[in-house]
N, C-alpha and C positions, 0 to 999 in steps of 0.2 A: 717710763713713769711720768714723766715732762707732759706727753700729750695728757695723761686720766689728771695732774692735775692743776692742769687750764679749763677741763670741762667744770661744768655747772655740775650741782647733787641733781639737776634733777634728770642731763643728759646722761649720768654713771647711773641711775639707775633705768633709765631706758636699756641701758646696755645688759644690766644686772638683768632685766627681764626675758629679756632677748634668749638670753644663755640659761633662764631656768632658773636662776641665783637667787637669796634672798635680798632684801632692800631696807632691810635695817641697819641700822650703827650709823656711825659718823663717817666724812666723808673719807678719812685716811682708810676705815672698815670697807666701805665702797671699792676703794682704788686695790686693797692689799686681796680683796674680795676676785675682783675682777683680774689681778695677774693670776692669782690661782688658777684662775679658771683658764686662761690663754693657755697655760703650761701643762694643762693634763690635755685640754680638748684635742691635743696633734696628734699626742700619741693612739687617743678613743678612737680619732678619725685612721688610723694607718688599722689598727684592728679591726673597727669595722670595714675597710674595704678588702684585707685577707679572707675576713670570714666571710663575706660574698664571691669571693673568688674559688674558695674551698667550696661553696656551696653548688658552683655554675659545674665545677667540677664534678661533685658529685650526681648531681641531675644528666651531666653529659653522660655518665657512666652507667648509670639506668637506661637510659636509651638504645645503650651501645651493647648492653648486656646479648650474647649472641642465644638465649632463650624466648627472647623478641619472637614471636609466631604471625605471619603477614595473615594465614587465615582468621586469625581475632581480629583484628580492625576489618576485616569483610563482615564476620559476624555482626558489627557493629550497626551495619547500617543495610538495609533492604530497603529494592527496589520498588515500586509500585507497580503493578501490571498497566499495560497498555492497552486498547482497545487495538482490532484490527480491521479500520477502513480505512477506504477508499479516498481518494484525495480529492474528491466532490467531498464528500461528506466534512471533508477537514477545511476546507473551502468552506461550507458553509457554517462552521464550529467558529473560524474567525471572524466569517462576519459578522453573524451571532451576538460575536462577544464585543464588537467594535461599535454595534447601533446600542446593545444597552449601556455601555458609558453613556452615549446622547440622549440616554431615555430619561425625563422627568420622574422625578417622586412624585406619584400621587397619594396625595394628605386627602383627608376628609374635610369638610367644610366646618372652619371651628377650631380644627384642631388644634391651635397655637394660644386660644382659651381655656378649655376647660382640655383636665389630665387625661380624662377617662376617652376624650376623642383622638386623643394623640396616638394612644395605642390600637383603637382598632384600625380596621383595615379600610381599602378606598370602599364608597361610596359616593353613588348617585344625586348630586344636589338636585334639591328640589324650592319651590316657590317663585312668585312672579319675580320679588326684587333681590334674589340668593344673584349679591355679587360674582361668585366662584362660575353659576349659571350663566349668565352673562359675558363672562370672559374675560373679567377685571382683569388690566395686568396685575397689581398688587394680591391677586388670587394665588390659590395653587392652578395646578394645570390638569385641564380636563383627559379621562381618557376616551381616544379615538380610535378608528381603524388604520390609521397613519403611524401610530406606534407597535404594531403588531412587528415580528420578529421572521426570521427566514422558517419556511415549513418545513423543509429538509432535516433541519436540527429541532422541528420539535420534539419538547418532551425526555429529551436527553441530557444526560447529567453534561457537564462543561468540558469534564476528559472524556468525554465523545463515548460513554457506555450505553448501555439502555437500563436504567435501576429497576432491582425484581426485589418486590418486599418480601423476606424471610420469617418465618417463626419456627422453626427445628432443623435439623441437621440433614432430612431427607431431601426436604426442597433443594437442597442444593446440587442434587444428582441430577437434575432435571436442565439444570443452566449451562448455556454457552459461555464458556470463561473467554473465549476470544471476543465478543461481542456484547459481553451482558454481567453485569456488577451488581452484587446483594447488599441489599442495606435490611439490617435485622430493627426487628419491630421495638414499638417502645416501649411493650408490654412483656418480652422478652425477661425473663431472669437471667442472674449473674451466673450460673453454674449452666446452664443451657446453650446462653450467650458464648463461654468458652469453647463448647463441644461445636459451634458452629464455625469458631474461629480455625481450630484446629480441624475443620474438613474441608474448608474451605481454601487453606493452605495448602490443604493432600491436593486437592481440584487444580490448584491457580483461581484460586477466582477470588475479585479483590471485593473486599467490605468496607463500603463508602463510610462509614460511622461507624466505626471500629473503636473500643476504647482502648488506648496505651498504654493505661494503670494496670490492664490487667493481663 
């Protein structure tokens, strides 16, 4: 009681804050305020740590439950099919992937101007004094024959398939599921799109843009 009162009202009420407490009355209200509060807070604290102890218990017990089924957590997660080549072809899937990190964005001339140039696609500058043409550094960067890619992998999706565009469930009789992945069209319906998913899965043959909602 000696230390609450040598403090200041307005160090007992920082304290009174701290703990949640109100901060009215006088300062004797303060100090009789703040022993109350000492004297229950040990005991709140000793129940709340049983009741986390009770609680870790019970969680350990759901776990432990011997109805636990290993093939549910399989169920949980599928694999994605793999392509089956050759280790040229994966040879050149890496390097592939390793020159277009290096590869410049090509921007169109302008584009950091006006909104509508930002969005389309490259294009060819043109004019006698078109900076970008000339080869400003402070340009974007032109394309050339220098930034083309390995011929091996062209045309091929990244996990090394070959993508066959889909629109119905028969196309997909037709595909090598070792070598060749269906991306369904974007004109495609919802109830269409299902029936394709689901034969596709009969096949193995995986579907690059597949949706998970459904």
């Amino acid at each position: 009681m000696s230390d609450y009162e040598n403090m200041k009202v307005a160090e007992l009420k920082e304290l009174l804050k701290e703990a949640g407490l109100p901060v009215s009355g006088k300062k004797a209200d303060l100090i009789a305020r703040l022993q109350d509060g000492a004297e229950t807070s040990a005991p709140a604290e000793e129940e709340s740590v049983e009741e986390s102890a009770e609680e870790e218990e019970e969680f350990e017990e759901e776990f432990d439950d011997e109805d636990w089924d290993d093939e549910e957590v399989d169920e949980l997660h599928v694999a994605r099919q793999k392509p089956v080549i050759s280790d040229e072809l994966k040879a050149a899937l890496a390097l592939r992937a390793a020159q277009k990190k290096a590869t410049p964005s090509f921007r169109r001339t302008e584009w950091f101007r006006y909104k509508r140039l930002s969005r389309s696609g490259w294009r060819k500058p043109h004019g006698m004094d078109n900076k970008q043409r000339r080869n400003y550094k402070y340009r974007g960067s032109l394309v050339r024959v220098g930034h083309g890619k390995v011929s091996a992998a062209s045309g091929l999706h990244p996990s090394g398939f070959e993508e066959v565009m889909i629109h119905n469930a028969a196309e997909l009789d037709q595909m090598d599921a070792e070598t060749q992945a269906a991306r369904v069209g974007a004109t495609v319906g919802g109830r269409k799109r299902e029936n394709i998913h689901s034969r596709a899965d009969e096949l193995g043959i995986r579907v690059l843009n597949r949706r998970r909602d459904r």
